[in-house]
C-alpha positions in Angstrom: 0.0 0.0 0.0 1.4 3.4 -1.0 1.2 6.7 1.5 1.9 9.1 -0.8 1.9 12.0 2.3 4.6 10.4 3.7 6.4 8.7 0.9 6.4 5.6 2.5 5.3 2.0 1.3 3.9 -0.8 3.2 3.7 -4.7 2.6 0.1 -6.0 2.6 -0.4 -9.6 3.2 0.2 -11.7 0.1 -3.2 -12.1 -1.6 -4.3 -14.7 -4.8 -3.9 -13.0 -8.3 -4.1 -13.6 -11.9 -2.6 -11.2 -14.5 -3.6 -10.8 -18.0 -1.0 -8.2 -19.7 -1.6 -6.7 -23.1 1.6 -6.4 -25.1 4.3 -3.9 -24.3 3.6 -0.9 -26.3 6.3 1.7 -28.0 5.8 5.5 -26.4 8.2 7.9 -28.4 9.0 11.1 -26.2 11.4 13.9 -26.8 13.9 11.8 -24.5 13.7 8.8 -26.4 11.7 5.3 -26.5 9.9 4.4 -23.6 7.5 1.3 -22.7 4.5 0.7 -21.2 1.7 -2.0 -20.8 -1.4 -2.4 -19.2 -3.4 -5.4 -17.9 -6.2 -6.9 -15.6 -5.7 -7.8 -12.5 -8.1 -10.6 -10.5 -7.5 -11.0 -7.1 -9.4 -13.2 -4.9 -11.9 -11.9 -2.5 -11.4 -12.1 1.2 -12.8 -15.0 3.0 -16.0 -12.8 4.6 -16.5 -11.6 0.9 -15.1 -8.0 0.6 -13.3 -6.7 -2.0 -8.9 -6.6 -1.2 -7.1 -4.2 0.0 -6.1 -3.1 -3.0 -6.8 0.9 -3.9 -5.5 3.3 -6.9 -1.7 3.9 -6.7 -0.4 0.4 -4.8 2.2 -1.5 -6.3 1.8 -5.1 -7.5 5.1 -7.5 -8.1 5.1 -10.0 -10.9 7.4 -11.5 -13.0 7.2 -9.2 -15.5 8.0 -6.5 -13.2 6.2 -3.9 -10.9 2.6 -3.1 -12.1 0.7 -0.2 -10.5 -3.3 -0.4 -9.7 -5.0 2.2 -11.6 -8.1 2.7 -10.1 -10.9 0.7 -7.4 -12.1 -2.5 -7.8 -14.4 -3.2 -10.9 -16.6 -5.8 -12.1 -17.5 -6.9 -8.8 -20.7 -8.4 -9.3 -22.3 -11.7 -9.2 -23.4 -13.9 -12.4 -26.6 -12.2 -14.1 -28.4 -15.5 -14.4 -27.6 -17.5 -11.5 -26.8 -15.5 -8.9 -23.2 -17.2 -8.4 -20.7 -14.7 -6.8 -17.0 -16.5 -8.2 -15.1 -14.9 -5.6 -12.9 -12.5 -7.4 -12.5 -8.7 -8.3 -10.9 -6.7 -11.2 -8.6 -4.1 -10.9 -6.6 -2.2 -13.7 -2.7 -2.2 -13.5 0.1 -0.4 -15.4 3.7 -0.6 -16.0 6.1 2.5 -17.4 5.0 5.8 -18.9 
């Protein structure tokens, strides 16, 4: 979790993910060639339901590097015909820029 007030990070408690990334992408600046990429993030909810501890700004390691959440939670709903709740939320990430 990022405190941006007091520059400081802090660990939260490992959680369960899945990361789909989009391909790197090519940004041309007056300084030169820099990448980015963007995925989705689904993390597992907590065991009484809620959403993780996740919020806009906190940092996410995988192996393809450090990925920021951009953004709350999305697509937290339950299965429009059944009713079934699967037990995970979306979140937006971003690497570079």
């Amino acid at each position: 979790m990022t405190d941006d007030a007091n520059n400081q990070t802090t660990e939260l408690d490992p959680i369960d993910i899945v990361a789909f990334l989009s391909e790197p992408q090519a940004i041309v600046t007056e300084r030169g060639k820099r990448w980015v990429q963007d995925g989705i993030l689904r993390v597992r909810k907590k065991a009484d339901g809620s959403a993780p501890d996740l919020q806009d700004g906190d940092q996410v390691p995988l192996p393809e590097g450090v990925f920021g959440v951009v953004g709350g939670p999305g697509q937290n709903r339950v299965h429009s015909m059944t009713g079934e709740d699967f037990g995970w939320v979306r979140y937006r990430i971003r690497k570079g820029g």
